[in-house]
C-alpha positions as CSV (number, residue, x, y, z in Angstrom):
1,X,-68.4,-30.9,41.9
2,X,-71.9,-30.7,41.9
3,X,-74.0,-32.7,38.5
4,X,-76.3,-31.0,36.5
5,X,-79.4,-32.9,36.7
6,X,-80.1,-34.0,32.6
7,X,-83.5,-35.4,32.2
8,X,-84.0,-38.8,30.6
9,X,-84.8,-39.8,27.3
10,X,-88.3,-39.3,27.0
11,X,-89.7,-40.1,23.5
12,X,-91.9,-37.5,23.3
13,X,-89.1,-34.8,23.2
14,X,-86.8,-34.9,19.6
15,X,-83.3,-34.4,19.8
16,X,-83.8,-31.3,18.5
17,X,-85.7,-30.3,21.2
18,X,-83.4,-32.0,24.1
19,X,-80.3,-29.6,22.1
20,X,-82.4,-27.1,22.4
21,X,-83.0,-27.3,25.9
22,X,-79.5,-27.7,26.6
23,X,-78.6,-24.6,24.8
24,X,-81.1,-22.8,26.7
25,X,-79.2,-24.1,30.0
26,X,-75.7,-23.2,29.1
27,X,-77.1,-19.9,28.0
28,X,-78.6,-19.1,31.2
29,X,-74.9,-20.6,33.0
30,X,-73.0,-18.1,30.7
31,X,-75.6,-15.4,31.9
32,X,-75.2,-16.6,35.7
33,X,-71.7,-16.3,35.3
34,X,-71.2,-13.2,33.9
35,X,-73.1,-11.6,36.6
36,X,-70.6,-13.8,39.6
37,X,-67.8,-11.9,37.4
38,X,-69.5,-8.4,37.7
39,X,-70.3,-9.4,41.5
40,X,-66.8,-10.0,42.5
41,X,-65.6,-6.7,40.4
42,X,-68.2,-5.1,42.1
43,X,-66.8,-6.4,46.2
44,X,-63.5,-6.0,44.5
45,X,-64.1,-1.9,44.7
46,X,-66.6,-2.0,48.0
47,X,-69.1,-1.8,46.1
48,X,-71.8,-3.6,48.5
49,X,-74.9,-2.4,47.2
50,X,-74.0,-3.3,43.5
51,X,-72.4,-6.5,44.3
52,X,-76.2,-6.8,46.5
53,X,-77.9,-5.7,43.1
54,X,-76.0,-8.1,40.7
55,X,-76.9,-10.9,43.1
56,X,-80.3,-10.5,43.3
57,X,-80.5,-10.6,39.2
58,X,-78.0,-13.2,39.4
59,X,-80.2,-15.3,41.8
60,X,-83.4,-14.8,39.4
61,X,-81.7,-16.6,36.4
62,X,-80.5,-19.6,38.8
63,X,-84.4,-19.7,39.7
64,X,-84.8,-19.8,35.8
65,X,-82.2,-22.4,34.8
66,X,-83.5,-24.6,38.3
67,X,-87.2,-24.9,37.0
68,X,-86.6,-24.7,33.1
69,X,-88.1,-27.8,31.7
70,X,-87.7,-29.2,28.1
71,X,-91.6,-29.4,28.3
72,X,-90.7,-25.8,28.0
73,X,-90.7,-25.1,24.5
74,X,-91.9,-21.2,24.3
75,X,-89.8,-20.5,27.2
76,X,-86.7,-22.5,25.6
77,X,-87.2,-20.5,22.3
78,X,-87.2,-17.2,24.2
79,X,-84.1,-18.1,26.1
80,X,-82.4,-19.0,23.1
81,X,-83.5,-16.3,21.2
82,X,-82.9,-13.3,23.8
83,X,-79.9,-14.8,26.0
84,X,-77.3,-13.6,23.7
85,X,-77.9,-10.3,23.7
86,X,-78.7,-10.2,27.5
87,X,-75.3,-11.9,28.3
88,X,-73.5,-9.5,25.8
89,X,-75.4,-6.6,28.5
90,X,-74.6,-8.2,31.7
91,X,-71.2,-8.1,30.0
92,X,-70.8,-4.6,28.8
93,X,-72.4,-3.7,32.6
94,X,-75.4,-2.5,31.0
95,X,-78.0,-5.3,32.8
């Protein structure tokens, strides 16, 4: 099983800020995972090209989650502020 990297403690970042971080993390996990559910629904029915599709956005998010720093505060906030909503879409098949 492969570790999620965690950064150290770095005393310029509150524990408010590290939770936050984090959230943002398992919020963009939840979103990659949704979309590896849709994926396999999607090879499931032959669906190649949507499976293809789904992928793609899927593989945009891992990009996200790989470079998302807790220096990242607006992009943290923005995460944590939109991620529920997108994951209910990737959900519902609307994303």
């Amino acid at each position: 099983m492969t570790q999620t990297p965690h950064p150290e403690p770095n005393p310029r970042w509150s524990f408010d800020d590290e939770r936050a971080y984090e959230s943002a993390r398992n919020r963009i996990g939840a979103v990659i995972a949704a979309y590896s559910a849709r994926i396999g629904d999607a090879e499931d029915a032959g669906d190649d090209a949507e499976a293809d599709r789904l992928a793609a956005a899927s593989a945009e998010y891992e990009e996200l989650r790989r470079r998302l720093s807790p220096d990242d505060g607006g992009e943290i906030a923005r995460i944590n502020a939109e991620f529920p909503q997108l994951l209910a879409r990737v959900r519902a098949g609307r994303q």
